[in-house]
C-alpha positions as CSV (number, residue, x, y, z in Angstrom):
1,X,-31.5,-9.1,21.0
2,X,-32.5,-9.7,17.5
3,X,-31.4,-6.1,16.7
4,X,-27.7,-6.8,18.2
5,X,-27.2,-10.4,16.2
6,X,-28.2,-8.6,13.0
7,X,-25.9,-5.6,13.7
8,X,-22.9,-8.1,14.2
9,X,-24.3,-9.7,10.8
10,X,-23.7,-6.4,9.0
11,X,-20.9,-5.6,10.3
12,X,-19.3,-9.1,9.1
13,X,-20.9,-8.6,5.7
14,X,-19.5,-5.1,5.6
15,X,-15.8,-6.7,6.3
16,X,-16.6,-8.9,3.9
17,X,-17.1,-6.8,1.2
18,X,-14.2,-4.7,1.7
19,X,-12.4,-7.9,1.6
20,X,-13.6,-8.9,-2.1
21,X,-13.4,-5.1,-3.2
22,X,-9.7,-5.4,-2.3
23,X,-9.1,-8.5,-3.9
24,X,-10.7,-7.5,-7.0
25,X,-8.3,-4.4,-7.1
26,X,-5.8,-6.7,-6.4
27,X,-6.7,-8.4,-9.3
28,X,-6.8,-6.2,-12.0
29,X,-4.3,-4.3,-11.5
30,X,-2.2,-7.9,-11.7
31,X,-4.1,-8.2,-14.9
32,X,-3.1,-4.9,-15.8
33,X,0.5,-5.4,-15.2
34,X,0.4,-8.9,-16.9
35,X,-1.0,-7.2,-20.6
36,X,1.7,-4.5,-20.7
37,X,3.5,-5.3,-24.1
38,X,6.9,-5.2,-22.7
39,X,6.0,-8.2,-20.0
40,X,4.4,-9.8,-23.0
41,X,7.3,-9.0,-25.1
42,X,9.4,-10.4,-22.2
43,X,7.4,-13.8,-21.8
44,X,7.9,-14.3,-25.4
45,X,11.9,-14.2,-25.7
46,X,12.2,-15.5,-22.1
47,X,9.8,-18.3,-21.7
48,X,9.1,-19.2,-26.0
49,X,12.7,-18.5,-27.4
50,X,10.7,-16.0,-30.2
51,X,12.7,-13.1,-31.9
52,X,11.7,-9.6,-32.5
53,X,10.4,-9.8,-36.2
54,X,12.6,-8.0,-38.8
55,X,11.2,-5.6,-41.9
56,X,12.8,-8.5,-44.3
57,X,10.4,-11.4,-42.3
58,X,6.9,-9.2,-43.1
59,X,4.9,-9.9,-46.7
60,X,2.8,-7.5,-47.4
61,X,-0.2,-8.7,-49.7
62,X,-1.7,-6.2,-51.9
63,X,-5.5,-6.3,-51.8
64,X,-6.0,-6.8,-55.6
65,X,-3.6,-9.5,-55.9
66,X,-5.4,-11.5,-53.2
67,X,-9.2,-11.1,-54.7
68,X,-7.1,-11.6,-57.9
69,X,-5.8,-15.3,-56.7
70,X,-8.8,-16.6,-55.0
71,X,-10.7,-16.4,-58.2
């Protein structure tokens, strides 16, 4: 008898596992999807109202001249 009630506990643990194992797949392939740069990229000009940088909005600092400032 004892044999048959910890079979059936197995058996629920066993379906329980495959359970979590599919939710964590679930999961990270949501994560996945969610950290592609064009859904990011998306988010930001949907959901923020940000533009797509252009070369005339970048400064580029030259090492020397920023040791040179700080001193």
């Amino acid at each position: 008898m004892e044999e048959r009630r910890v079979g059936y506990s197995l058996i629920k643990l066993t379906r329980e596992q495959k359970i979590a194992i599919e939710e964590k797949r679930e999961k990270t392939l949501k994560l996945a999807k969610l950290n592609r740069a064009d859904h990011i990229e998306k988010v930001a000009l949907d959901r923020f109202t940000l533009k797509k940088v252009q070369n005339s909005q970048i400064i580029h600092l030259s090492g020397s001249s920023v040791t040179g400032a700080s001193r």
